[in-house]
C-alpha positions, 0 to 999 in steps of 0.5 A, a space after each residue: 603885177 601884184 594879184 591885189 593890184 590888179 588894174 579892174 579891183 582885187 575881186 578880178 585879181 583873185 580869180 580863185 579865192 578860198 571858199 567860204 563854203 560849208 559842208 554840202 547839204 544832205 539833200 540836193 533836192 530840198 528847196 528850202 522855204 526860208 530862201 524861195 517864195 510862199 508857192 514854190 515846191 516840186 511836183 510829181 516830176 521833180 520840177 519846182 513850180 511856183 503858182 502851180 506852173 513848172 519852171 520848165 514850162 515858164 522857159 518853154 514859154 518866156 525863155 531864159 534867163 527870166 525873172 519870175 514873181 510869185 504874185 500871190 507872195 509878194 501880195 502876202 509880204 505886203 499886207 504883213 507889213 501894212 497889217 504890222 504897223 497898223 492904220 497909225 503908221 505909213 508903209 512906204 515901198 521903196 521902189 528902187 528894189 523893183 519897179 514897173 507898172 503892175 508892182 505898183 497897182 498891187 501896192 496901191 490895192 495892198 494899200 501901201 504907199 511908194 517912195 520914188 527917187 527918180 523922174 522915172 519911178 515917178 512916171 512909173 508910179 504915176 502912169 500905174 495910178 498910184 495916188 500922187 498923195 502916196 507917193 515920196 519923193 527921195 534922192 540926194 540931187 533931184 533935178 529941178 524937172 524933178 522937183 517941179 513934176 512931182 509938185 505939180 503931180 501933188 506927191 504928199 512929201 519930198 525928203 530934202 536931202 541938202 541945204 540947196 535942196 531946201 532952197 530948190 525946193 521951196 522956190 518952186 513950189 513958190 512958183 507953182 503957188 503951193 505949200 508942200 510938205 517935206 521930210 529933211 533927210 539926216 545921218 545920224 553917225 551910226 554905221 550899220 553892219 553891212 557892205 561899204 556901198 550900202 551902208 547910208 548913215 555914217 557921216 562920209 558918204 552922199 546921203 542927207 544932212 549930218 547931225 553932227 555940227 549942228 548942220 541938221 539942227 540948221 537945216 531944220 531952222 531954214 525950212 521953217 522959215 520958207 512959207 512955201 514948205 510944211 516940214 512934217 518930220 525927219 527922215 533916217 536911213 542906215 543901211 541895207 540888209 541889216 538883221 541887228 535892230 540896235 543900229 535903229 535903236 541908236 538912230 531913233 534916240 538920236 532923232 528924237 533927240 533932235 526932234 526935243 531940240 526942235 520943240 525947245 528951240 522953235 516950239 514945234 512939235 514935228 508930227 512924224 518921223 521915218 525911220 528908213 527901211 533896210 531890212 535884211 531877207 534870207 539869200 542862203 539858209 544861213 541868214 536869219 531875217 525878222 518878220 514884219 511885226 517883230 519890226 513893228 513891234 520893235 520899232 514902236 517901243 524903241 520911239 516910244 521910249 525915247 519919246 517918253 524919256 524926252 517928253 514929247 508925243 510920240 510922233 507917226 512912223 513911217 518905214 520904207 521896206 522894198 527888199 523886204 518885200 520883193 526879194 523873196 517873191 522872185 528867182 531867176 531861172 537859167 539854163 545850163 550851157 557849159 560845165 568846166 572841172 577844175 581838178 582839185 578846185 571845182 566845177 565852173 557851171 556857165 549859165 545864159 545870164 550873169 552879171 548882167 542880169 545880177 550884178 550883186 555878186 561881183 558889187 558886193 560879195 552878195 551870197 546866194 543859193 541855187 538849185 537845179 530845177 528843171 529835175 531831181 538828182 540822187 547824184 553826189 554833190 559836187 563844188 560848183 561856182 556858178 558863172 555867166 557869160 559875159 567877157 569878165 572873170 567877176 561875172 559870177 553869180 553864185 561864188 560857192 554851190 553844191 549841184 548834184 554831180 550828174 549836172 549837164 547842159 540843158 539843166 534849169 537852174 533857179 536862184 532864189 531871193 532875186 526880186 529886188 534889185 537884181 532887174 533894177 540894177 540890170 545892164 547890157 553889158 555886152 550888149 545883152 539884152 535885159 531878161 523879162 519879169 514874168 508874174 505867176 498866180 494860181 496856175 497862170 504866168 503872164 508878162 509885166 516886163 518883156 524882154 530887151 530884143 536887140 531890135 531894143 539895143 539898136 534903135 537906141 543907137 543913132 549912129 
């Protein structure tokens, strides 16, 4: 059988495939700051420490692997991004990055709002105390519990994300005697630079109404129509981990190109527009991400001038970032079980996680960093592909690394920029059990998230 036609995909197929590696760094033991979190630095000892606690008592103390949240940097990330936009636009968290019940008080306290796209986030946000108010609700097939929990609830907009939706929607908040207010989610044909699966605004794919064909046009002419919604705006996203702003200067002059037909043809004049999120953070030293204000800045003359151009009021902002601000915050921390030289090639590093516990790598080709820190090392470097311990040759959670050549079972290994999706997108795949998020802050650690016991796997199973 062909390699490329390998029955799992061509990314199990080629087991060893060309390096897309530069050369090693010139010192192992720099943690570079553009990829670990605000607090992070290494102690008298060697050992990285994140809010004044050593990694090596954070294993001690949760075990490993573990997800570890540099409280005090997510707070920061989130004020930059409220501070950047200002009291004249809307900051919507996106959940799905990352989510549980402490998050989410320290949004509401940062004054950030959240956007859910599930029952579930929902109930997170809700049971945390996040105003229903500032809360939206997205997803491209809410069910009708859904719907009718977050109206109930008084969530401050639901983004309709189809023709059906429109109907679903407008009928329950009917029912429950309402008027709700509404986004209608369009694709505005522009495809961003980014993968395949996380690339949101060409027209082939699941998400929102396209603006081709006069099919957003016409969804908008059906919610104004429905007493029982208030169409407050539109609603645009076209991509994840994007670096390039031009891909949202053409979807802004294409939203608001449809907001003055909107006014031409209904003699409405919608007060808002979301321009999405999607914004890209630095996993290795390579990547270059633009900070909040730059954003801001950008986004604001970028509707600004198109509403000028098109005579009509520049409507209010709202953005969506989730990985922009939790990704950073976190990394997850493993310990070393096996190492394998593969004369000529490299080091095979097996740690007690993998794609379990991250499964962007085998996903999407995602790229990231990794350092040993549980110690330093004046070792040589030594090519290593950092791997997990599940039954798969995909499981790979670094492709290409440099770690010092002294490396030996026992070692703690942190990678950086672990904070959004990483626990989301989480699985027990050979009945692994989830690993927990630890918070730290000024000198303390303490659980948001346990970790998964197989007590947890086997009560599920009623069999």
């Amino acid at each position: 059988m062909s390699r490329s036609a390998h029955p799992a995909g061509p990314r199990h197929a080629d087991v060893l495939p060309e390096g897309h590696y530069s050369a090693p760094p010139a010192d192992l033991n720099v943690l570079d700051k553009k990829v670990w979190s605000e607090t992070v630095t290494r102690d008298e000892t060697g050992t990285l420490t994140v809010g004044g606690i050593p990694a090596t008592r954070i294993a001690e103390e949760f075990g490993t692997p573990v997800y570890v949240m540099d409280e005090t940097d997510f707070r920061a990330r989130a004020r930059a991004w409220r501070t950047a936009f200002g009291p004249d636009a809307d900051v919507f968290y996106a959940g799905k990055a990352f989510l549980s019940r402490a998050v989410v008080r320290w949004l509401h306290e940062e004054g950030l709002n959240l956007d859910v796209c599930s029952g579930g986030e929902l109930a997170t946000a809700l049971s945390a105390g996040m105003p229903a108010d500032r809360i939206a609700l997205h997803g491209n097939n809410k069910s009708p519990r859904e719907i009718r929990r977050a109206i109930e609830a008084g969530v401050g907009r639901i983004v309709l994300d189809s023709f059906q939706e429109i109907v679903r929607v407008a009928h329950i908040a009917r029912e429950l005697g309402t008027r709700q207010k509404v986004q209608i989610r369009i694709t505005v044909g522009v495809e961003a630079h980014t993968h395949e699966f996380i690339a949101t605004a060409h027209e082939d794919q699941k998400f929102g109404i396209p603006l081709a064909g006069g099919q957003a046009a016409e969804a908008v002419r059906r919610a104004l129509q429905l007493d029982s919604l208030e169409l407050i705006g539109v609603h645009s996203h076209i991509g994840s981990q994007i670096f390039d702003m031009s891909g949202f200067e053409v979807a802004a002059r294409r939203v608001v190109g449809l907001l003055k037909s909107i006014r031409d043809e209904h003699g409405v004049e919608l007060p808002e527009i979301d321009l999405g999120g999607g914004l890209g953070i630095a996993y290795t030293s390579d990547d270059d991400p633009r900070e909040p204000h730059e954003i801001a800045k950008a986004l604001n003359e970028i509707v600004t001038r198109e509403c000028e151009a098109a005579r009509l009021r520049t409507p209010r902002i709202s953005v969506e970032p989730g990985r922009a601000i939790v990704g950073p915050t976190a990394f997850t921390l493993y310990e070393v079980g096996t190492l394998k030289p593969l004369e000529g090639l490299r080091t095979y590093v097996s740690v007690d996680g993998g794609m379990s516990d991250n499964i962007r790598t085998a996903l999407y080709d995602a790229e990231y960093s990794v350092s040993l820190v549980s110690r330093t090392s004046d070792a040589e470097p030594m090519l290593c592909r950092v791997v997990g311990k599940h039954c798969e040759s995909g499981d790979i959670v670094v492709r290409d690394a440099f770690l010092p050549a002294d490396l030996a079972p026992g070692d703690l290994l942190g990678v950086p920029a672990t904070g959004a999706y990483c626990r989301s997108m989480a699985s027990n795949y050979n009945h692994v059990p989830r690993p927990p998020v630890v918070a730290v802050r000024d000198g303390e650690a303490r659980l948001i998230v346990r970790r998964e016991t197989e007590e947890d796997l086997l009560r599920l199973d009623v069999g």
